[in-house]
PyMOL CGO cylinders between C-alpha atoms (Angstrom):
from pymol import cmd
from pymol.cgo import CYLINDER

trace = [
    CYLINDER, -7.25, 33.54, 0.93, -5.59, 30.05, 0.01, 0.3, 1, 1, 1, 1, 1, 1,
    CYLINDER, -5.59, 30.05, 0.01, -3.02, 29.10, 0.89, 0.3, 1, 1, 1, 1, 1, 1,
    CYLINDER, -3.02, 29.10, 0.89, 0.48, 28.87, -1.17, 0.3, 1, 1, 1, 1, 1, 1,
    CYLINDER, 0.48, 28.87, -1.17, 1.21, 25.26, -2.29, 0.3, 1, 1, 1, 1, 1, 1,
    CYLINDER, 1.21, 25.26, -2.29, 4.30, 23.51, -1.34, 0.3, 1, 1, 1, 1, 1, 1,
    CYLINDER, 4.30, 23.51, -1.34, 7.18, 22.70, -3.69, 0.3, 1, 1, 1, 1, 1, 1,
    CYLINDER, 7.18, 22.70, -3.69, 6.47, 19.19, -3.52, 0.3, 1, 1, 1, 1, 1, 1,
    CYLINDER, 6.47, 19.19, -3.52, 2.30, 19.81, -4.18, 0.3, 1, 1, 1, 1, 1, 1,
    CYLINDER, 2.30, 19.81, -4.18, 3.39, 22.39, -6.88, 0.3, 1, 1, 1, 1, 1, 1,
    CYLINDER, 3.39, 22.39, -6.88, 5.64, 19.94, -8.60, 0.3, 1, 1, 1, 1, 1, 1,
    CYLINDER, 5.64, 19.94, -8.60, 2.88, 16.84, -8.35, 0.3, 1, 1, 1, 1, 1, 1,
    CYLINDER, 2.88, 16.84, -8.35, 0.07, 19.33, -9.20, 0.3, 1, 1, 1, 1, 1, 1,
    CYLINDER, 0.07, 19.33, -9.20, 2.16, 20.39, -12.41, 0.3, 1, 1, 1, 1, 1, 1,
    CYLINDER, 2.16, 20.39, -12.41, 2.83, 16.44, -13.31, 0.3, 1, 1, 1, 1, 1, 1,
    CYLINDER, 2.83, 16.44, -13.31, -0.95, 14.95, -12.22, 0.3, 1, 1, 1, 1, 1, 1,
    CYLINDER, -0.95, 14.95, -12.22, -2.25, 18.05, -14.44, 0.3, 1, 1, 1, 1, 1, 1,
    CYLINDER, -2.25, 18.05, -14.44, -0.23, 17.79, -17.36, 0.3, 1, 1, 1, 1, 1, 1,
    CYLINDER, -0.23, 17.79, -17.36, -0.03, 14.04, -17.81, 0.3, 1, 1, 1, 1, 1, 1,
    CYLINDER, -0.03, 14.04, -17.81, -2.34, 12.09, -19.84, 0.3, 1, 1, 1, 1, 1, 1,
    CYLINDER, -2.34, 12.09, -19.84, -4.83, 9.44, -18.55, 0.3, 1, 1, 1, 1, 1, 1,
    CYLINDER, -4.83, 9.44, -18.55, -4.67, 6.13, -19.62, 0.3, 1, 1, 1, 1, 1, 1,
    CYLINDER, -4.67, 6.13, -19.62, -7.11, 5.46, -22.35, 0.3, 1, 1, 1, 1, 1, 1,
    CYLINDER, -7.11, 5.46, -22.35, -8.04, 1.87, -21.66, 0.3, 1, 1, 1, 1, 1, 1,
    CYLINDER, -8.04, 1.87, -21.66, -10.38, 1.37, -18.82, 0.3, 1, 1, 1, 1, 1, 1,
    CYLINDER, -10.38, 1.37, -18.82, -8.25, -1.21, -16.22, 0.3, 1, 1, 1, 1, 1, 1,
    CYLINDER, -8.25, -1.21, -16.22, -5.27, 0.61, -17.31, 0.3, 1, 1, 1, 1, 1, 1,
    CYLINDER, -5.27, 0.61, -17.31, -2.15, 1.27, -14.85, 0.3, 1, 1, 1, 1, 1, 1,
    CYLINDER, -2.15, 1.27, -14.85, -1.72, 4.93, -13.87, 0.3, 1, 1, 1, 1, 1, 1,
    CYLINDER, -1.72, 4.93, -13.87, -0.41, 7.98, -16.06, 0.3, 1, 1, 1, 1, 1, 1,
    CYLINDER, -0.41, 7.98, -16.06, 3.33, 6.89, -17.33, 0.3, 1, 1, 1, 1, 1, 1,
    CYLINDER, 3.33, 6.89, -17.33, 4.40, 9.98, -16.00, 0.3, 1, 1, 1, 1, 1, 1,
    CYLINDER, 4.40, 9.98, -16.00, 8.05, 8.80, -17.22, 0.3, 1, 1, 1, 1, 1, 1,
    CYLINDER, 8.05, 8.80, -17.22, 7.33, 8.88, -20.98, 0.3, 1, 1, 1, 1, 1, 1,
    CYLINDER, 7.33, 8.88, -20.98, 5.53, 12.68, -20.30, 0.3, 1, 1, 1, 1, 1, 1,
    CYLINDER, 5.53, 12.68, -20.30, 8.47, 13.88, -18.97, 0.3, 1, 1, 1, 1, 1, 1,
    CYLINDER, 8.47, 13.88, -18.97, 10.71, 12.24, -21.26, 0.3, 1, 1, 1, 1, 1, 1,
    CYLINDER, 10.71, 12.24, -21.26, 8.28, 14.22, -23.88, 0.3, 1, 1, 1, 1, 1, 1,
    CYLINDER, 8.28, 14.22, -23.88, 8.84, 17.17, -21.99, 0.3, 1, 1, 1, 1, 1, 1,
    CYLINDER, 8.84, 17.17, -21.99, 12.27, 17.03, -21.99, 0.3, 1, 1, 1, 1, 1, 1,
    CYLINDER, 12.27, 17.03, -21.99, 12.55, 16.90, -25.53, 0.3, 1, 1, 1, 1, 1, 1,
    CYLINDER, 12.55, 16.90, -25.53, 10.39, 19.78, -26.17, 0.3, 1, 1, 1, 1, 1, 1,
    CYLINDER, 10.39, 19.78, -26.17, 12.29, 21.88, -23.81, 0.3, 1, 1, 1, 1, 1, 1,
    CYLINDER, 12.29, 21.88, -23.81, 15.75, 20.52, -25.12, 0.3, 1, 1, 1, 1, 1, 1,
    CYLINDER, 15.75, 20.52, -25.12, 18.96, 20.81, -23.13, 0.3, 1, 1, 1, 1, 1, 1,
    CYLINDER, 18.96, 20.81, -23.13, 20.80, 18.56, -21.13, 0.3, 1, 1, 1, 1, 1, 1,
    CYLINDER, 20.80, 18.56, -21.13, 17.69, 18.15, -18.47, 0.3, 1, 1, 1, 1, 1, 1,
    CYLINDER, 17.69, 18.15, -18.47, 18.76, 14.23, -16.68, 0.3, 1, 1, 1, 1, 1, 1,
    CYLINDER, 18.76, 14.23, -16.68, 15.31, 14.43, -14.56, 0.3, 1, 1, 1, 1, 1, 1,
    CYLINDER, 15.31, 14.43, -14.56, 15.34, 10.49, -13.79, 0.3, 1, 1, 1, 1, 1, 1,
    CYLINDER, 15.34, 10.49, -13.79, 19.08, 11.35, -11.96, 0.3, 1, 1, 1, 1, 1, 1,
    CYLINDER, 19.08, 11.35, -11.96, 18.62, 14.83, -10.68, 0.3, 1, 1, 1, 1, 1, 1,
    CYLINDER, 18.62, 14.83, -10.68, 15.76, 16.16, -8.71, 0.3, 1, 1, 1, 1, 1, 1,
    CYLINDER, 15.76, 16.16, -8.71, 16.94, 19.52, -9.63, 0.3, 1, 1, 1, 1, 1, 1,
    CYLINDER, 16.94, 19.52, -9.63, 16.55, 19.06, -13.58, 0.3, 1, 1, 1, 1, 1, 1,
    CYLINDER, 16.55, 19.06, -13.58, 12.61, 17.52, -12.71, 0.3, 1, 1, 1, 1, 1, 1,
    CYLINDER, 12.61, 17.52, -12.71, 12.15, 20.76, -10.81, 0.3, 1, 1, 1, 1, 1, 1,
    CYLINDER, 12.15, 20.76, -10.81, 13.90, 22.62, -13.62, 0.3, 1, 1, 1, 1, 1, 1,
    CYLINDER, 13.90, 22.62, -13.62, 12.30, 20.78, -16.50, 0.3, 1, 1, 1, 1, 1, 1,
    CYLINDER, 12.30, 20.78, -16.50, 8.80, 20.97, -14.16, 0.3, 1, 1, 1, 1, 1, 1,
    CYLINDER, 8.80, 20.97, -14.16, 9.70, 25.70, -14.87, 0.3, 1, 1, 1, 1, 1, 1,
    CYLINDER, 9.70, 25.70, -14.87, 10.11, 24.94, -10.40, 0.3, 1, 1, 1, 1, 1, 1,
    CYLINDER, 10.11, 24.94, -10.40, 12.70, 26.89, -8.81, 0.3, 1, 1, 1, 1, 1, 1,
    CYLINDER, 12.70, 26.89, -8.81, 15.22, 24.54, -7.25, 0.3, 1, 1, 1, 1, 1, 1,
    CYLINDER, 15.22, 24.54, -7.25, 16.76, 26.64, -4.96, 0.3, 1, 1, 1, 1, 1, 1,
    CYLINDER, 16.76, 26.64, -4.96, 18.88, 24.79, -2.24, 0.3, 1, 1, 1, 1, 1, 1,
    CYLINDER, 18.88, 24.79, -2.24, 16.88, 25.99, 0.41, 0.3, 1, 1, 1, 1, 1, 1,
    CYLINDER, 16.88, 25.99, 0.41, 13.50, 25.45, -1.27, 0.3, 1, 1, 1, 1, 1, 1,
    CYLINDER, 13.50, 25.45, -1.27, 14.94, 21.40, -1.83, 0.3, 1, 1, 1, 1, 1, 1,
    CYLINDER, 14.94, 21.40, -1.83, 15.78, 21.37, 2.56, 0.3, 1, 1, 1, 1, 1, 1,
    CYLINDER, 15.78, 21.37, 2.56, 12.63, 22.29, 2.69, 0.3, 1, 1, 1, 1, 1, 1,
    CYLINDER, 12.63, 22.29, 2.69, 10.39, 20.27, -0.09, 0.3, 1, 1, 1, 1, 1, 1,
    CYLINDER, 10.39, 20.27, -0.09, 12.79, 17.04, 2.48, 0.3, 1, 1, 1, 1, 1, 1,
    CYLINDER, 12.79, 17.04, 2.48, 11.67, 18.27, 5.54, 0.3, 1, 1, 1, 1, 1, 1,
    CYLINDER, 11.67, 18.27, 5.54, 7.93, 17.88, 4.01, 0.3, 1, 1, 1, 1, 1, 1,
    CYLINDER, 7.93, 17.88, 4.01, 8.59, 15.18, 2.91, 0.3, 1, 1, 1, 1, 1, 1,
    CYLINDER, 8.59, 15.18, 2.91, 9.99, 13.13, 5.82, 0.3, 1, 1, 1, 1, 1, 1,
    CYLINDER, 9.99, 13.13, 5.82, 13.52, 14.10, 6.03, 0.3, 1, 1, 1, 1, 1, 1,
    CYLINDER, 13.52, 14.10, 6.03, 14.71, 14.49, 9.64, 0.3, 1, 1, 1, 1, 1, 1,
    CYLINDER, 14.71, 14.49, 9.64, 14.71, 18.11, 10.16, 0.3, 1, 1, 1, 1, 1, 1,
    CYLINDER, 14.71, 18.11, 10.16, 18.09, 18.35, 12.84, 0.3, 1, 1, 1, 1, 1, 1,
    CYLINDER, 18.09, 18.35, 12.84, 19.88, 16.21, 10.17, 0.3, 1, 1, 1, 1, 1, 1,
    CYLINDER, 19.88, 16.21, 10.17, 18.91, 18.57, 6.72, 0.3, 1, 1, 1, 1, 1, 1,
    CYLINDER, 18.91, 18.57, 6.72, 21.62, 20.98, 7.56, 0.3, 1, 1, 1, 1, 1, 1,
    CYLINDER, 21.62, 20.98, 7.56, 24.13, 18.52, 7.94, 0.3, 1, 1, 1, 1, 1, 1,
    CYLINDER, 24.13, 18.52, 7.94, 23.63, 16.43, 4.76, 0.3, 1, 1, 1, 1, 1, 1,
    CYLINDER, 23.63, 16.43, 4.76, 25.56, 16.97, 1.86, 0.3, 1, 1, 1, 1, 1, 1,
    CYLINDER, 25.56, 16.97, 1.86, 23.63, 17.95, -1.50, 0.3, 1, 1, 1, 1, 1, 1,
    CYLINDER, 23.63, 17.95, -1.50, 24.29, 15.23, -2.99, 0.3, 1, 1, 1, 1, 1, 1,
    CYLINDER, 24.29, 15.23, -2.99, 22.94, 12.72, -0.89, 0.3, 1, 1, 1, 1, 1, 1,
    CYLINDER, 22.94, 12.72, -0.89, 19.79, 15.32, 0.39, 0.3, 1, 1, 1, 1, 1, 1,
    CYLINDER, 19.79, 15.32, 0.39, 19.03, 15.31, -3.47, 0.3, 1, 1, 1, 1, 1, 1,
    CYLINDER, 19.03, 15.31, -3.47, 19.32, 11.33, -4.11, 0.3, 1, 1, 1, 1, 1, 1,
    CYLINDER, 19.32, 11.33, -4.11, 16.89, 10.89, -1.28, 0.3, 1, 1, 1, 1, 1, 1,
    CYLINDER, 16.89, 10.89, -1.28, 14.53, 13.50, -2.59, 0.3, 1, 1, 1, 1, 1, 1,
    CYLINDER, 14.53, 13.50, -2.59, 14.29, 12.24, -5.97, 0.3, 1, 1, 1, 1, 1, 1,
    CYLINDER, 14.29, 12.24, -5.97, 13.42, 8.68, -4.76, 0.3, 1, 1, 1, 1, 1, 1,
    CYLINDER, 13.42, 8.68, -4.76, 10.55, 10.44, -2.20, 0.3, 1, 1, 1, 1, 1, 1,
    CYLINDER, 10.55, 10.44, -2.20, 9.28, 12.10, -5.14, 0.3, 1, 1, 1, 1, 1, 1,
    CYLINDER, 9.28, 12.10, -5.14, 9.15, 8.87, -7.39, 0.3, 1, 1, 1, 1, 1, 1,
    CYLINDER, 9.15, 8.87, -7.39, 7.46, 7.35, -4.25, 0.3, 1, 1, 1, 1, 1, 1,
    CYLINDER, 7.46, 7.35, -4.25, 4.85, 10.46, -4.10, 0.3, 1, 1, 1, 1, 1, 1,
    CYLINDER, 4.85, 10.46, -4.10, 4.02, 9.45, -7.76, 0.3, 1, 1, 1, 1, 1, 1,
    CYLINDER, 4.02, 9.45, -7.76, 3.37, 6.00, -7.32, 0.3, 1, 1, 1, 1, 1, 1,
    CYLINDER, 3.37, 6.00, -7.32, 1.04, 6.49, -4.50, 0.3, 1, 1, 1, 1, 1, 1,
    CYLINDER, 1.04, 6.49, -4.50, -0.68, 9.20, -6.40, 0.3, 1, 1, 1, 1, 1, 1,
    CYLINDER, -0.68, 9.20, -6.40, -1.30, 6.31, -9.16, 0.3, 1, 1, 1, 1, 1, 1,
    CYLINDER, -1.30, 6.31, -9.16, 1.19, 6.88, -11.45, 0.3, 1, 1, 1, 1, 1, 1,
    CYLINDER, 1.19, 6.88, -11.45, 4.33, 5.22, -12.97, 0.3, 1, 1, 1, 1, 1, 1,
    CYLINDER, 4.33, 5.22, -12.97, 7.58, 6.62, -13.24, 0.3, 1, 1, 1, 1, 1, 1,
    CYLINDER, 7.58, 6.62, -13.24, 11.57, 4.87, -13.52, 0.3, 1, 1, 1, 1, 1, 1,
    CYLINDER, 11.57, 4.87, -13.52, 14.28, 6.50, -12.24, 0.3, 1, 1, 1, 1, 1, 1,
    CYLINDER, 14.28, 6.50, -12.24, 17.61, 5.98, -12.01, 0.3, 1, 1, 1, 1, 1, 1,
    CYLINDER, 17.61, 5.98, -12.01, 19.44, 6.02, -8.48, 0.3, 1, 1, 1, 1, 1, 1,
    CYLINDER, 19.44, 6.02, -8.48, 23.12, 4.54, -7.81, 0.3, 1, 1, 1, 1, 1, 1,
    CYLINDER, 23.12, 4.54, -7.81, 23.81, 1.52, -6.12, 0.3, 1, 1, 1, 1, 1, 1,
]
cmd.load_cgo(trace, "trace")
C-alpha cells in the first residue's frame, strides 16, 4: 500500500509533471512561472497564484482547505505551537514564499509577488 502524498508533494508533483523541460541542453530549470501563467489562462477566472497560495492550490484542481494549508506549514517548517495562533493572512504569505523556495531547489524558476 503507498502511502498518500502530502499537499505540498501533491502540489510539486502536479507542477514538476506538468511543466515543460528546457529544450536547450545548459538551460536553467522549468519556468514554472510562465506554465502557470499558461494555466491560468486556460482555466480563466480571477486565479492571482503569484499572491495567493490558495489560487496556486486552486489553479493546481488542490483543495485549499484552511486546515489542509496549517498543515502543508507544519511540513514545511512552520513552528507547529505557533500555526494556531497565526492569522491567515500571514500563515498564507509565508507558505507561498516556502513553496517558491521548494521550486527553486527542485530546479525550477518561478517569481512571485510578496509585500514589503
Amino acid at each position: 500500500m503507498s502511502r498518500r502524498l502530502s499537499l505540498h508533494e501533491e502540489l510539486l508533483e502536479k507542477i514538476f509533471s506538468a511543466c515543460p523541460l528546457p529544450e536547450a541542453e545548459g538551460a536553467e530549470g522549468p519556468d514554472v512561472s510562465a506554465w502557470l501563467d499558461g494555466r491560468a489562462a486556460e482555466v480563466g477566472g480571477d486565479l492571482d497564484w503569484r499572491c495567493s497560495v490558495v489560487d496556486l492550490l486552486r489553479l493546481l484542481e488542490l483543495d485549499p482547505a484552511w486546515d489542509r494549508r496549517q498543515q502543508m506549514a507544519v511540513e514545511l517548517g512552520f513552528p507547529k505551537e505557533e500555526v494556531h495562533a497565526r492569522g491567515s493572512a500571514e500563515l498564507n504569505l509565508w507558505l507561498l514564499k516556502a513553496v517558491a523556495d521548494k521550486i527553486v531547489e527542485r530546479g525550477g524558476r518561478i517569481a512571485i509577488n510578496l509585500p514589503v
